[in-house]
LUMFI-700061 format. One record per atom (N, C-alpha, C, O): residue number from 1; atom name; y, z, x. Coordinates in steps of 0.001 Angstrom, whole numbers, plus 500000, padded with zeros to 6 digits. Each point is the difference from the previous one (the first is absolute). Example, Ala and Ser with C-alpha at 12.3 -4.5 7.8 and 13.67 -1.06 7.14 Angstrom:
<atoms>
1|N|494310|507800|513190 .
1|CA|501190|500000|499110 .
1|C|501200|500000|500900 .
1|O|499981|500665|501036 .
2|N|501069|498615|498614 .
2|CA|501190|500060|500820 .
2|C|501090|500730|499230 .
2|O|501108|500169|500509 .
</atoms>
This chain:
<atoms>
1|N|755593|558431|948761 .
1|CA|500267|499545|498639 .
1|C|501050|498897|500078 .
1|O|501010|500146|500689 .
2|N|498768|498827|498653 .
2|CA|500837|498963|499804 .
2|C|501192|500202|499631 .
2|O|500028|500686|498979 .
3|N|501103|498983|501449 .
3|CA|501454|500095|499272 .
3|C|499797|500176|498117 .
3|O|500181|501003|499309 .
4|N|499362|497528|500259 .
4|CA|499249|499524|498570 .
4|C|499871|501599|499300 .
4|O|500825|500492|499230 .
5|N|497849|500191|501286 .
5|CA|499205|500930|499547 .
5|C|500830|500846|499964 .
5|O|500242|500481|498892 .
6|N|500515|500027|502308 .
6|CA|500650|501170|500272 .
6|C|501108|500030|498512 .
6|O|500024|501012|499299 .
7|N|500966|497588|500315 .
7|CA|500818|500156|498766 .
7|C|499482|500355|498718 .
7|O|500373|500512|498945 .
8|N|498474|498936|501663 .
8|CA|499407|500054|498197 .
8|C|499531|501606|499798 .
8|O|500284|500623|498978 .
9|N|498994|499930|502088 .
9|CA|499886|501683|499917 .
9|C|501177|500658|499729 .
9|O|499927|500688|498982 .
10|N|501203|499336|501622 .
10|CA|500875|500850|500070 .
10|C|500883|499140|498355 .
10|O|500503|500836|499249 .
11|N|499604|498055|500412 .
11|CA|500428|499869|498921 .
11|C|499080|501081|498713 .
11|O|500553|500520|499031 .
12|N|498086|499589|501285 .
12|CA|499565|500656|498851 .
12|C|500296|501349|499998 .
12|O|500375|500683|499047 .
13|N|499372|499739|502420 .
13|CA|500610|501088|499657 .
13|C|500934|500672|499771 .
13|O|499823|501129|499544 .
14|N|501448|498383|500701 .
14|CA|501003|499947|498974 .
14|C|500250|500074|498751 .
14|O|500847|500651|499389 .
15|N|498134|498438|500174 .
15|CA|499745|499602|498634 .
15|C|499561|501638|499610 .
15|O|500548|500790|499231 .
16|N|498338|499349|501558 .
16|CA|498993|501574|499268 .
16|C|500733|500743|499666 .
16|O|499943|500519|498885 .
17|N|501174|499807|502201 .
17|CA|501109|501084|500238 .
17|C|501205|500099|499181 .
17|O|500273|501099|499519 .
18|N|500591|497755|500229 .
18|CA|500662|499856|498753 .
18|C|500108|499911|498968 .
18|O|500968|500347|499323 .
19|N|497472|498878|500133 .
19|CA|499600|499860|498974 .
19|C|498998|500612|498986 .
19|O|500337|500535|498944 .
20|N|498231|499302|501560 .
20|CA|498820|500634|500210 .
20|C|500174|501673|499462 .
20|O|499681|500577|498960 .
21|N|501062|499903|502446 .
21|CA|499552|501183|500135 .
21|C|500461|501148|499117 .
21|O|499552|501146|500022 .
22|N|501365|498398|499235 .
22|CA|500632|501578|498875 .
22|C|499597|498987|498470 .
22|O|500666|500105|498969 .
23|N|498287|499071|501155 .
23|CA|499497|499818|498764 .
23|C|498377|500086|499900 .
23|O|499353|499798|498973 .
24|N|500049|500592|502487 .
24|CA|499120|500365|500009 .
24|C|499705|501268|500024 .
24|O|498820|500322|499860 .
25|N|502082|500568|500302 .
25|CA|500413|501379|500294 .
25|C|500252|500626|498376 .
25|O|499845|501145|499576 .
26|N|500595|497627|499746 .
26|CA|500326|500615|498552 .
26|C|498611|499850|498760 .
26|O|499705|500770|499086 .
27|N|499351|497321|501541 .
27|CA|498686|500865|499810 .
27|C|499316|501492|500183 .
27|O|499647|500868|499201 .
28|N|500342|499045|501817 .
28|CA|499020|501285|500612 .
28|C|500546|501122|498511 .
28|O|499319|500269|499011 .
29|N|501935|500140|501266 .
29|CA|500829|501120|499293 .
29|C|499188|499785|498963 .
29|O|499250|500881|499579 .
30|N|500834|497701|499811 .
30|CA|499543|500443|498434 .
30|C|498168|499877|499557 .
30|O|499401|499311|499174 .
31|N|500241|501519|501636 .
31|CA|498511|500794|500318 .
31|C|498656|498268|499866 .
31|O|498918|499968|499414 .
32|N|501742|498941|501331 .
32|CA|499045|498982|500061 .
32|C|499108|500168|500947 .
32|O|500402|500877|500765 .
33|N|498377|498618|499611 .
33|CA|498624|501584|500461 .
33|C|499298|498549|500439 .
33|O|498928|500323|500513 .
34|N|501194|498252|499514 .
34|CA|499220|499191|500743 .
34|C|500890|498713|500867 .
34|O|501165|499698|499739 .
35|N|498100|499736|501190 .
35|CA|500614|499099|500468 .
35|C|500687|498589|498989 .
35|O|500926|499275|500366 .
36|N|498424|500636|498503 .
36|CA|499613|499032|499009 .
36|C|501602|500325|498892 .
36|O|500812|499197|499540 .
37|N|499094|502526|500342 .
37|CA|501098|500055|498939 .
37|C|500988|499647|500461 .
37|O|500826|499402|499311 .
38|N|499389|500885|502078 .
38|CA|501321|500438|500844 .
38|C|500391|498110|500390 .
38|O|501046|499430|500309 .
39|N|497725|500149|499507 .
39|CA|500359|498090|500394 .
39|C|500568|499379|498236 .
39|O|500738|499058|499713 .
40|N|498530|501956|499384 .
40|CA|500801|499476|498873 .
40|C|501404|500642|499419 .
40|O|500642|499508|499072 .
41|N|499699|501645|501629 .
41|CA|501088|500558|499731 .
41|C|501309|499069|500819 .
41|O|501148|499926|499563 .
42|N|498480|499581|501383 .
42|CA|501099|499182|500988 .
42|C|499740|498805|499226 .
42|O|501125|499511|499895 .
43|N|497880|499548|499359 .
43|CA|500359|498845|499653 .
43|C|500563|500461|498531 .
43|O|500419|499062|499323 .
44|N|499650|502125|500131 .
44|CA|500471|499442|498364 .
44|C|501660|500794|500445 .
44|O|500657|500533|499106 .
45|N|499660|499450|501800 .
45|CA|501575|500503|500431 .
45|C|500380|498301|500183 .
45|O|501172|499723|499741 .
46|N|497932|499128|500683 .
46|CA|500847|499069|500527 .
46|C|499645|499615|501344 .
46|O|499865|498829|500355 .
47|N|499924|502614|500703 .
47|CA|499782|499472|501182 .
47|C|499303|499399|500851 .
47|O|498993|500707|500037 .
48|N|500781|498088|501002 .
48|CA|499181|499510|500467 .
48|C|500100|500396|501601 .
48|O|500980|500423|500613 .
49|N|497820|499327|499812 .
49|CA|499629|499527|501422 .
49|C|501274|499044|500695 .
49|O|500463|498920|499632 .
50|N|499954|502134|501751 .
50|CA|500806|498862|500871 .
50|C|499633|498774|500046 .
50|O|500999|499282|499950 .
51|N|497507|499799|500162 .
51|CA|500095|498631|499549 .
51|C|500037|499557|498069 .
51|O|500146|498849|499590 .
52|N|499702|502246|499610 .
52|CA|500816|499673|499048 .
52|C|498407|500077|498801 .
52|O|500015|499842|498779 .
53|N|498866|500424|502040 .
53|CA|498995|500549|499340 .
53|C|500008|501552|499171 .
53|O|500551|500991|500479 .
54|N|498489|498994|497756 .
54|CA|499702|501004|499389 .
54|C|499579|501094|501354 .
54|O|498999|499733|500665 .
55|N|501519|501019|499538 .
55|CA|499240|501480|500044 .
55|C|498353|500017|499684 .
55|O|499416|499669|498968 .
56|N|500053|500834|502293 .
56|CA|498350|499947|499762 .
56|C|499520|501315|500412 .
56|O|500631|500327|501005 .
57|N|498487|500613|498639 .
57|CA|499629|500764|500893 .
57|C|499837|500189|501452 .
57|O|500234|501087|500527 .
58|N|499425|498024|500040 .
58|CA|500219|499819|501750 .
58|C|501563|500343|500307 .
58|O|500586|500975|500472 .
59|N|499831|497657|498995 .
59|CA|501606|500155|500239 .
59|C|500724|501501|499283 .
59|O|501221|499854|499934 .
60|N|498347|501435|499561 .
60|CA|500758|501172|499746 .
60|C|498990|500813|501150 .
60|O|500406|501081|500429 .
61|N|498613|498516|499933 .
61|CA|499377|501168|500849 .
61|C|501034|500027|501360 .
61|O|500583|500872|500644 .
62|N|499284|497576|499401 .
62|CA|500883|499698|501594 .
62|C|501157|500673|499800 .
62|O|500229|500884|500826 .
63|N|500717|498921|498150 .
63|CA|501211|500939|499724 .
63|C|499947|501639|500248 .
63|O|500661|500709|500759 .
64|N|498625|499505|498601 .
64|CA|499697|501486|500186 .
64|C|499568|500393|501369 .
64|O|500478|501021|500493 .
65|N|498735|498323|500107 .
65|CA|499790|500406|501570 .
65|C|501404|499812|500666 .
65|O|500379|501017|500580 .
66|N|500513|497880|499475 .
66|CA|500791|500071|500640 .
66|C|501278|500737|499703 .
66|O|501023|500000|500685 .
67|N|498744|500654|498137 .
67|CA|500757|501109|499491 .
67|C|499862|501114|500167 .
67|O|500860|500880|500030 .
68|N|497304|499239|500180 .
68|CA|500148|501718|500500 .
68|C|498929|500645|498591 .
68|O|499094|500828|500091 .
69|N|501293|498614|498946 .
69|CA|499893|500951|498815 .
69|C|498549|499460|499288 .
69|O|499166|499198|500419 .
70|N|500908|501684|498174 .
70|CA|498425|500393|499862 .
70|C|500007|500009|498578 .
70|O|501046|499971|499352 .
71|N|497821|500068|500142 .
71|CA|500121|500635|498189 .
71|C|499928|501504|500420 .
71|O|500042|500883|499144 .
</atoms>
């Protein structure tokens, strides 16, 4: 992996981990049941994608895999 690639991974995940992750965690809590709600529950908080993109379904599945967690 390129130096390049390698910052830009570990910058996001950072991002997932500080940011991301206890507001995706506070979806789930409040009983959101698809990939779709849980991408609109993170954009009407405000939050975006480490490059600064809406929340999409892809982009909360990937979250959730690298989180572990589930509906």
């Amino acid at each position: 992996m390129d130096p390049e690639a390698f910052t830009e991974a570990a910058n996001a995940l950072k991002f997932a981990l500080d940011v991301a992750q206890p507001h995706l965690l506070a979806c789930l809590y409040n009983k959101v049941n698809t990939l779709q709600s849980v991408a609109d529950c993170l954009n009407s908080k405000g939050l975006r994608t480490a490059p600064g993109s809406e929340f999409t379904p892809t982009a909360v599945r990937r979250l959730m895999l690298a989180f572990n967690v589930s509906f």
